[in-house]
N, C-alpha and C positions, 0 to 999 in steps of 0.2 A: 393411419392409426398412430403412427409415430410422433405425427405433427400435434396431435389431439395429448396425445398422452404428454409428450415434454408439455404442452401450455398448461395443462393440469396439474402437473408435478410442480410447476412455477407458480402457480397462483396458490397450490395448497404450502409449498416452502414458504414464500413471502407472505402467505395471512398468518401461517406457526409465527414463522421470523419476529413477524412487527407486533403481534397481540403480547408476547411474551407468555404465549399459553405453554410453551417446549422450552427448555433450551438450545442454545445452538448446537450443541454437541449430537440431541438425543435426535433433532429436525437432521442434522445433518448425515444421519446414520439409519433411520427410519423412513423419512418421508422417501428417499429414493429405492429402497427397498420394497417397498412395499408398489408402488408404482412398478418396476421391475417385475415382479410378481405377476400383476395386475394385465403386462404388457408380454408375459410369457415367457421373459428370459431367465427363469429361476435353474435351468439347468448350467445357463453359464456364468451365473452370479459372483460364483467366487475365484473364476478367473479375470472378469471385470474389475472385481475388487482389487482383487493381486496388481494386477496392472494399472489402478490407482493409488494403490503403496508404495510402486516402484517409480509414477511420477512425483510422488510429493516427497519420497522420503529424503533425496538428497538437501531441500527445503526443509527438514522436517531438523535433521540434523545439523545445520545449518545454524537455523533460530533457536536449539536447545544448546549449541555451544556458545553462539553469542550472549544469550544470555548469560547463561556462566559468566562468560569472559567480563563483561561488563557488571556484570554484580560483585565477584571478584572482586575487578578495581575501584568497584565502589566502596563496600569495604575495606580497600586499603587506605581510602582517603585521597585516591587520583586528583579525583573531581572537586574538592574540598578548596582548591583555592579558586575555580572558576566559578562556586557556589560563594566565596566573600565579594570575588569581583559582580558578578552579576546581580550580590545584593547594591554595592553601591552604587552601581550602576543607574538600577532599578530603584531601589527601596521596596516599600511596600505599595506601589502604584500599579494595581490591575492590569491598566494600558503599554504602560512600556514592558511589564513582565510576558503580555501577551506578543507585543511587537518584537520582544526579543528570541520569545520562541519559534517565531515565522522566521525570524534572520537566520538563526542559528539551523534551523532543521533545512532552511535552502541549500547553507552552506555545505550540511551532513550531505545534504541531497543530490551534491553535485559526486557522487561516486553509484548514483543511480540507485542505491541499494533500502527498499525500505526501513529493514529491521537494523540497519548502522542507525538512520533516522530518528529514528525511534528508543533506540536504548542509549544513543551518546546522548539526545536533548531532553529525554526523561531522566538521564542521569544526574542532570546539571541544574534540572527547575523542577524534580518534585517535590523537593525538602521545601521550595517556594510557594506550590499550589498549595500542599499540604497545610504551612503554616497560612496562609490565607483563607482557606477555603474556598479556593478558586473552584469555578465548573470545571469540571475534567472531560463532560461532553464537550465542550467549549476548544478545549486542549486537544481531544482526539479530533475533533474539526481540522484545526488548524492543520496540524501535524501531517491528517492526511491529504489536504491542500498539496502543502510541501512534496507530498511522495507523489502525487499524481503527477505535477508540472515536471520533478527531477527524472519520471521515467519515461520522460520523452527525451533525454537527451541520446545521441549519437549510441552509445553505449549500453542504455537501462532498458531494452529490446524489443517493444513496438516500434520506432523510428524503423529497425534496421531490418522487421517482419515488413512493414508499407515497404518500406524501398525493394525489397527482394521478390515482394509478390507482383511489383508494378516494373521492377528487371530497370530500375531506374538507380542512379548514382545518390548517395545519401547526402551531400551537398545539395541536390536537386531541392531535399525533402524538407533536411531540417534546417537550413541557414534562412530561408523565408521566413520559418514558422517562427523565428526570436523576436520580430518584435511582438505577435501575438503570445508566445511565453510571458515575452516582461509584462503585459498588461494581464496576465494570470498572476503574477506574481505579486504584482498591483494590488489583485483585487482579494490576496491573502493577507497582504499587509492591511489593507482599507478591511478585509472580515475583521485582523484581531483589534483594531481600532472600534470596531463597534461592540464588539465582545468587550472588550475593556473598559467600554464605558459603561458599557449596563453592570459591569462586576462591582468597578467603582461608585455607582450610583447605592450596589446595594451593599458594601463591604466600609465604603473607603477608600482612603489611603491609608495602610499601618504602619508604625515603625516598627522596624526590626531590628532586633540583635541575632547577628551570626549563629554564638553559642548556643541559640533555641535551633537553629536550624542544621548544623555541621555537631556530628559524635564525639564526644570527647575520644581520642588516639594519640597514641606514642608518636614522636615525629618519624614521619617515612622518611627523611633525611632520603641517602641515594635512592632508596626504591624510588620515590618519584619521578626522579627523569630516568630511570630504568623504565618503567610504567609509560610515560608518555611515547619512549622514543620506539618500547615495545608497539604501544601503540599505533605510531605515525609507522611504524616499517608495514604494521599489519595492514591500515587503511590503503600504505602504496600499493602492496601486491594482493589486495582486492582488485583497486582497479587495474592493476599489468594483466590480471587472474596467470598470476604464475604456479598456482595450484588449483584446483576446485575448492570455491570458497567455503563448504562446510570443512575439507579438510585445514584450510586456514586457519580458521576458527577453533579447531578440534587441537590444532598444534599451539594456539595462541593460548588457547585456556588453562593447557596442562602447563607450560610457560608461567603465565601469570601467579597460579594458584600455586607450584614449586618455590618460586622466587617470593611470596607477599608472605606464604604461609607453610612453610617447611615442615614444621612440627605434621604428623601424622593424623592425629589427635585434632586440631584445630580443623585441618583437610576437614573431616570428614561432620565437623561442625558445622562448618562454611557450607558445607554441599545439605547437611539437612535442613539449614536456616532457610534457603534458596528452591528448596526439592519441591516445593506446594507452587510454586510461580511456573515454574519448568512444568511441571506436571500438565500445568492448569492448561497451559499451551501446545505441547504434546498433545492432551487427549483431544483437543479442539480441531487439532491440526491433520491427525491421522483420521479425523473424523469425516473432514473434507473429503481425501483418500475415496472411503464412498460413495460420494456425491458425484464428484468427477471421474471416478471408473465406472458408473452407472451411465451416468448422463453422454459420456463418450463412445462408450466402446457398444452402448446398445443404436447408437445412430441420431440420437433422440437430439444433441447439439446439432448436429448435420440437417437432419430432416426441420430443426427449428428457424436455420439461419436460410436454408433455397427457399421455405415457405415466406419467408418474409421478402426474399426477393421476389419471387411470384408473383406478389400480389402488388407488385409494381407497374401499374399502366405507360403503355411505351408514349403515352401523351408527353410524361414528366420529363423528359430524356432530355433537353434543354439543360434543366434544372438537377440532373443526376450528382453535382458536384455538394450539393448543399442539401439534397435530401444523403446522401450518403455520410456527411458529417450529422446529422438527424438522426439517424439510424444506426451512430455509431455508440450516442451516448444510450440508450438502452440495450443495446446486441451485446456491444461487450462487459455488459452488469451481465448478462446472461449465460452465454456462450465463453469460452476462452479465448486468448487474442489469435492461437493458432486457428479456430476453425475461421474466427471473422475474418484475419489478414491471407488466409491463404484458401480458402473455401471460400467466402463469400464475395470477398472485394474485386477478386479477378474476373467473377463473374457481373462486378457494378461496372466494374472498367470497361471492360465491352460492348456494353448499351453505351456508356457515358463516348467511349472514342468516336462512335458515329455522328454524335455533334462537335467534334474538335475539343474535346476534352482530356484532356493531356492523363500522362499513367502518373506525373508528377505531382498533378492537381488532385487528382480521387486520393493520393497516396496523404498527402497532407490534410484533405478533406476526414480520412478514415481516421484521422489522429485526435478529431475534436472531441472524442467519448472519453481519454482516459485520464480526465479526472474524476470519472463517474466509475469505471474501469475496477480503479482502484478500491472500492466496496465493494468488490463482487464476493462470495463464497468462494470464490476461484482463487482468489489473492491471498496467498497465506500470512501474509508481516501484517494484516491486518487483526488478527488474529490474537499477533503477540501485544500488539497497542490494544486492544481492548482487551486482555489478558492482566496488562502492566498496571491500566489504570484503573482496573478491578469494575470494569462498565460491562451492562448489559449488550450483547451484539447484536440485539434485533431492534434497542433503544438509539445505541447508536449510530445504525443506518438511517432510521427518522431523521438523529436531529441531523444528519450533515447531507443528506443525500440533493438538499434544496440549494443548499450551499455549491456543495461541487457540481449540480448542474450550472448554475449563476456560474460558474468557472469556465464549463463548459461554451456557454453560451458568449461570454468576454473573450473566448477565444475567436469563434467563428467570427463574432461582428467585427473583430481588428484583423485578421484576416480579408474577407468580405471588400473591408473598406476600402484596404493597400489594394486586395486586387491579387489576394496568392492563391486564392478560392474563390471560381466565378460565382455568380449569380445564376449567370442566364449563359449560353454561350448558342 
């Protein structure tokens, strides 16, 4: 029954999701409840719940202080001179404003962290989309390109879920997998190069002046490298995580917002200007909350992800390494990456070890889903990028979700080819 009801609950989420009949918030809050229901667990409904608030909310507080933090310094005019260099950089050319947002969100991307991604290279090029009219589907594509490949590294914690459920050394897992990274990485730069020519086919090339795009302000004089260097200590003990990053963030914001804006009075300007963007993401975010203490705590991911193995004939077992990376790009749009990497994969590795199939090889196999991953309902910085860019989030799984398979897929085939992920074995 469990197995029936999650696929039901999935197909009626994603026809809400994509028709744009619901919003995400209302899909997000509803459609599992009512399933729930449906499936007899309304006595424990709102302790499932609970325990979906108490996994998102450290995320929840997290992307509501970054945000601060980063609008803050947006406001103060941080960014303002990486917005003249990136004009001249660029100019007004679709293509390289697009090629430079893939550079710049790798670089974000290399501290693992989606919502840094996201609010440092939304901060720096939307005064640029803006004055273009660039697509922002287009934008959120890209960007989540960027976050899918950077949360494979060592640190941004599927890599170190494969490694731990296959009891193998994370060199084993992820030093292979870089030259297939780079030909991901490849194939975000080769996306905005095609994005950029259809933008430029229908826009141009514009010139720009700064002044239309940067707020007339006072000069920050020292705030500014006060701002940056606040910055650069905040980005290092992200990655040391010498505190829990929402408390980072929470320490970094009251910081910012002290030091840029002292007066009382302004404070509480700055935070009403700001409160509609926060909100918008908050209410999205705690919405999830439901989805994932239903979907978890009633068995309904568990009982979706053994089904799927089930119906695995022990004919394929040759081939378990490559139906596993197959099965990764839809399981984990579905399920979360704790039940796939530690629920489901340990049970692919044991069919797969009876042909000589290494725990290093399914581990890196299990890896080729998350750039598809990265769209789930389950991912919350997703959330905040189509929050930022003011886009629909059942439009925006359409346009990109073709895309980050194609990602997916450039993974496995360089893989494959080197020989880090058999064929056949």
């Amino acid at each position: 029954m469990l197995v029936a009801l999650s696929f039901a609950m999935f197909a009626c989420f994603i026809y809400l999701l994509i028709s744009g009949r619901m919003s995400a918030t209302t899909v997000l809050i509803l459609v599992p409840t009512v399933f729930a229901l449906i499936g007899g667990f309304a006595p424990d409904m709102g302790d499932m719940v609970v325990k979906g608030i108490k996994t998102i909310a450290p995320t929840g507080v997290l992307l509501i202080f970054a945000m601060m933090y980063f609008m803050v310094m947006t406001d103060a005019g941080m960014f303002d001179p990486i917005v003249k260099r990136i004009v001249g950089a660029v100019g007004g050319d679709p293509v390289k404003i697009f090629i430079g947002t893939v550079a710049l969100g790798y670089i974000v991307a290399l501290d693992g962290d989606g919502a840094t991604v996201y609010m440092i290279t939304l901060s720096a090029f939307m005064p640029l989309y803006r004055r273009l009219g660039l697509s922002l589907p287009m934008v959120a594509c890209l960007l989540l390109q960027c976050t899918g490949i950077g949360n494979l590294l060592p640190w941004g914690g599927p890599t170190a879920r494969a490694a731990a459920a296959m009891k193998v050394e994370m060199s084993e897992v992820f030093t292979p997998l870089i030259l297939p990274l780079l030909a991901c990485v490849a194939w975000a730069f080769f996306m905005a190069w095609i994005f950029g020519m259809r933008e430029r086919k229908r826009i141009g090339v514009v010139t720009i002046d700064t002044t239309q795009l940067i707020e007339p302000r006072a000069d920050a004089g020292w705030k500014l490298y006060f701002n940056w260097a606040l910055t650069t200590l905040l980005m290092a003990s992200l990655v040391l995580e010498i505190l829990p990053l929402s408390y980072l963030f929470m320490i970094g914001a009251a910081i910012a917002m002290l030091v840029n804006f002292p007066q009382y009075k302004i404070q509480q300007d700055v935070l009403a200007k700001h409160a509609p963007a926060i909100l918008s993401v908050a209410t999205m975010l705690f919405s999830a909350s439901v989805f994932i203490g239903i979907l978890n705590e009633t068995g309904m991911a568990s009982a979706l992800a053994q089904s799927i193995v089930d119906v695995i004939p022990d004919q394929v077992g040759p081939y378990m390494a490559v139906i596993t990376a197959l099965l990764s790009i839809p399981v984990t749009w579905l399920v979360s990456n704790d039940v796939f990497y530690f629920g489901m994969l340990p049970i692919l590795a044991e069919a797969a070890g009876h042909y000589g199939i290494t725990g290093a090889e399914m581990a890196r196999a299990s890896l080729v889903g998350q750039p598809v991953h990265i769209l789930s309902p389950l991912v919350a910085s997703t959330y905040l990028l189509v929050s930022r860019l003011d886009l629909n989030y059942g439009e925006t799984q359409k346009f990109t979700i073709r895309w980050s398979v194609g990602a997916s897929f450039v993974m496995l085939a360089v893989a494959l080819l080197i020989g880090i992920i058999p064929l056949y074995r």
